[in-house]
N, C-alpha and C positions, 0 to 999 in steps of 0.2 A: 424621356423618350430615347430608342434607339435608334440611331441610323445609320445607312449602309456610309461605310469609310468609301474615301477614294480606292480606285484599282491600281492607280499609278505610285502612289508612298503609304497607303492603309494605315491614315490616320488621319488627313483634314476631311472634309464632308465630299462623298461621293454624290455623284448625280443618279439618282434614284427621284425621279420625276417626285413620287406619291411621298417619299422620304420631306421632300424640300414642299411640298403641299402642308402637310402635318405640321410641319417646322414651324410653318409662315401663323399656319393656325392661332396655336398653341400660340406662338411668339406675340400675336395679336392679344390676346387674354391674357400673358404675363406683363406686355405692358398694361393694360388694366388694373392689373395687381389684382386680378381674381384667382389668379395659381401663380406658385415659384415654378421655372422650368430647367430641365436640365437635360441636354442632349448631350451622348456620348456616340460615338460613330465605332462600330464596328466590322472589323478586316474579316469578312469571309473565310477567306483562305487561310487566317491563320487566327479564329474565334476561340476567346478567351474561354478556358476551362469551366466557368459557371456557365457562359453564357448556352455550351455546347449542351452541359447538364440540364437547363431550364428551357432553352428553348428545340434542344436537337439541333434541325438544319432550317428551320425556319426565318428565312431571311428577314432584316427590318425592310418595312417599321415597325417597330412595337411600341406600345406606349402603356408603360408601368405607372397605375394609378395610385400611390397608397399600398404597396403588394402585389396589387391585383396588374395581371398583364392582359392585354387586347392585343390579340394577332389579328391579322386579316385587315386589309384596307378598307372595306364595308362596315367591320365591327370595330372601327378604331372612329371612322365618321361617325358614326350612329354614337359612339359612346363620348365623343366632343360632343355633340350636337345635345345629348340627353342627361349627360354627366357628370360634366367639365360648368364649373359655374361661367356663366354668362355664353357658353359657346353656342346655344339657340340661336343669339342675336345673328352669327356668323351663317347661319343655311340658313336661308331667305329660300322664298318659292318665286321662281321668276322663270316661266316656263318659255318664254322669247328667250332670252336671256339662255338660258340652259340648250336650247335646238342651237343656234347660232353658235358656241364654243364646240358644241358636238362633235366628232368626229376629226377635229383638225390634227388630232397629232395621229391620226388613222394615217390621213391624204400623207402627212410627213416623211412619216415612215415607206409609204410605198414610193414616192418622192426619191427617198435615200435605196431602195432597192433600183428601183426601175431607171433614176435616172434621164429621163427623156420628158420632152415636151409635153406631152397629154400630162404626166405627173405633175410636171411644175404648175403648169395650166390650172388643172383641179386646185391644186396649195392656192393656187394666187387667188382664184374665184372664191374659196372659204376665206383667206384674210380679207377680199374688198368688203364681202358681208358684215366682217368684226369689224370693218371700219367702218361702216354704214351705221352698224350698232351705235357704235361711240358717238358716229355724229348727230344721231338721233336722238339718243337720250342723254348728250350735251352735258357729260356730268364728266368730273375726276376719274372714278371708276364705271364698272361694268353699268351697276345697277344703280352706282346716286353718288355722292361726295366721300362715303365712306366704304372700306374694304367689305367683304364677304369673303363665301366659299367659292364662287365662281372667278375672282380675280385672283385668291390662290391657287385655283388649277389652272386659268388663262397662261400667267405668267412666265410660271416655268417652263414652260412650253415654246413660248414666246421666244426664249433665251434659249431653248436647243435650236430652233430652228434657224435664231440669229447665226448661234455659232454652228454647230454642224451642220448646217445646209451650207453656207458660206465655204467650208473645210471641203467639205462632199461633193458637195454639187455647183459650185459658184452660186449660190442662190441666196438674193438678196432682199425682202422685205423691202418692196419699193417707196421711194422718198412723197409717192404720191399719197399713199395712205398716213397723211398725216393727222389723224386723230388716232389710230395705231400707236405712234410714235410717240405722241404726246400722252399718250395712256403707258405707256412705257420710262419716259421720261418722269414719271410721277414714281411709280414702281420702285425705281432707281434711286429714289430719294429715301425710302422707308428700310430702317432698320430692318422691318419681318423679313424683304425681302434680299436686302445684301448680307445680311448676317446668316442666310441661309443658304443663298446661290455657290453651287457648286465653281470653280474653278475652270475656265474655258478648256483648258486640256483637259480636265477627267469630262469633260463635256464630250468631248471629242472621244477619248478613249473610252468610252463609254458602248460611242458606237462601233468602234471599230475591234472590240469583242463581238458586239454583235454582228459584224460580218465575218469576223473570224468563227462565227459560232456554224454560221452558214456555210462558210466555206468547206468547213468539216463536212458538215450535211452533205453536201454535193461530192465532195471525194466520195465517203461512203458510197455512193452508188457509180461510180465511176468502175470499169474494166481495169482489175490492178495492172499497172508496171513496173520493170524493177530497173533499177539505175544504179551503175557504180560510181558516179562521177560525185567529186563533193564542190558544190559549189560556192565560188569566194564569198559569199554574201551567209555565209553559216550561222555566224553570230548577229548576223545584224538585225533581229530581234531582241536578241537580249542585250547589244548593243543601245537600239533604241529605246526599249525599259529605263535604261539606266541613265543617259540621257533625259529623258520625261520625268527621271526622281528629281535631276540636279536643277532642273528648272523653275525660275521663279515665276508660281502662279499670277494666272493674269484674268481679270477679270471684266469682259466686254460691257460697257455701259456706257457709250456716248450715242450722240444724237445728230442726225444729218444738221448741219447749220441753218437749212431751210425750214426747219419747226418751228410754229411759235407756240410756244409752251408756257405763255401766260392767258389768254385766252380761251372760249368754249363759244361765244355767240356768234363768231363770224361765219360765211357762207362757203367757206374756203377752206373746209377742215378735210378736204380729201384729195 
């Protein structure tokens, strides 16, 4: 499988949400020992001469079967799911289950635009849900004691909005949803998932391309002006680039001390 490199040193694993979903997959079924797996990450900006030849500009993830490549994040599930020995067991039909994750990294995102109350609001009303979930069907995971495809796209999710909501917005996943927490705390334990979780800075810098990306947007329609002045802060983009290479990744996984994370029957899990 390929997936998107960090943007920050374009070579440890970038956060590419659907990248680190596949990862988690996959990762699940090679501890089975039903496939060997092997991820290499690929730098966009500076994509290796095959890579440009076979795939053009089509970013990961891809996932080379035997030869055969799967683009598209549709056709790379469908082809786990149909393909990949034992990856059926992994999609489950759990249509509660599926409505309830729905939309959450919708509300995030506008969350990370907008900024304001009503936003947060909405975010926090979709997590009491996912925590209701958990405390209702009182299991490890989403849907019973063992992984699926719905707690590898829960997840990583989970961990942008830990860390860039926090970075963005002071926004913190509150200590009361503690079956949240404890569905987290479990997460944190599994190879699929730390062996795949990008790094809290390309987490961050992740997004702050994407307001960078916006910000462009918005100049665009802006009335031009011109300016001779240079201002002292010139470099300090590329300043900060460089800084963010020299830095040792770090990676968010603790739990408020108020969890209890051995537990599922008590009446107190929220």
């Amino acid at each position: 499988m390929q997936s998107l490199a960090s943007t920050i040193d374009g070579r440890r694993k970038g956060a590419c949400l659907f990248c680190q979903e596949y990862f988690m997959d996959l990762y699940l079924l090679a501890e089975l020992k039903t496939i060997s797996l092997k991820v290499t990450t690929v730098d966009m900006l500076k994509p290796p001469p095959d890579f440009r030849s076979n795939f053009d500009s089509t970013p990961p993830p891809i996932l080379i079967d035997r030869g055969q490549a799967v683009l598209e994040n549709e056709k790379i599930e469908r082809y786990i799911m149909k393909s990949i020995p034992g990856g059926h067991n992994l999609f489950i039909s759990d249509k509660e289950t599926a409505t309830t994750i729905e939309n959450l990294y919708s509300k995030f995102k506008l969350m990370l635009t907008k900024r304001d109350e009503p936003s947060k609001k909405a975010l926090l009303v979709h997590l009491r849900n996912i925590n209701q979930h958990l405390d209702k069907r009182n299991s490890r995971f989403l849907t019973g004691d063992t992984m699926c495809c719905f707690d590898t796209e829960l997840m990583p999710r989970l961990q942008h909005i830990r860390v860039a909501g926090k970075y963005f917005s002071e926004f913190e996943i509150p200590e009361e949803f503690g079956r949240i927490w404890r569905y987290m705390y479990h997460m944190y334990q599994l190879d699929a998932f730390t062996q795949s979780c990008p790094a809290d800075q390309d987490i961050i810098n992740h997004y702050k391309l994407q307001q960078g990306a916006r910000m462009k947007k918005h100049e665009e329609l802006e009335t031009p002006t011109y300016t001779a002045s240079i201002p002292a802060t010139l470099q300090q983009g590329a300043r900060m680039k460089k800084h963010e290479e020299l830095e040792t990744p770090t990676y968010t996984a603790s739990i408020p001390a108020t969890v209890d994370t051995n537990h599922y029957n008590n009446n107190n899990g929220h």
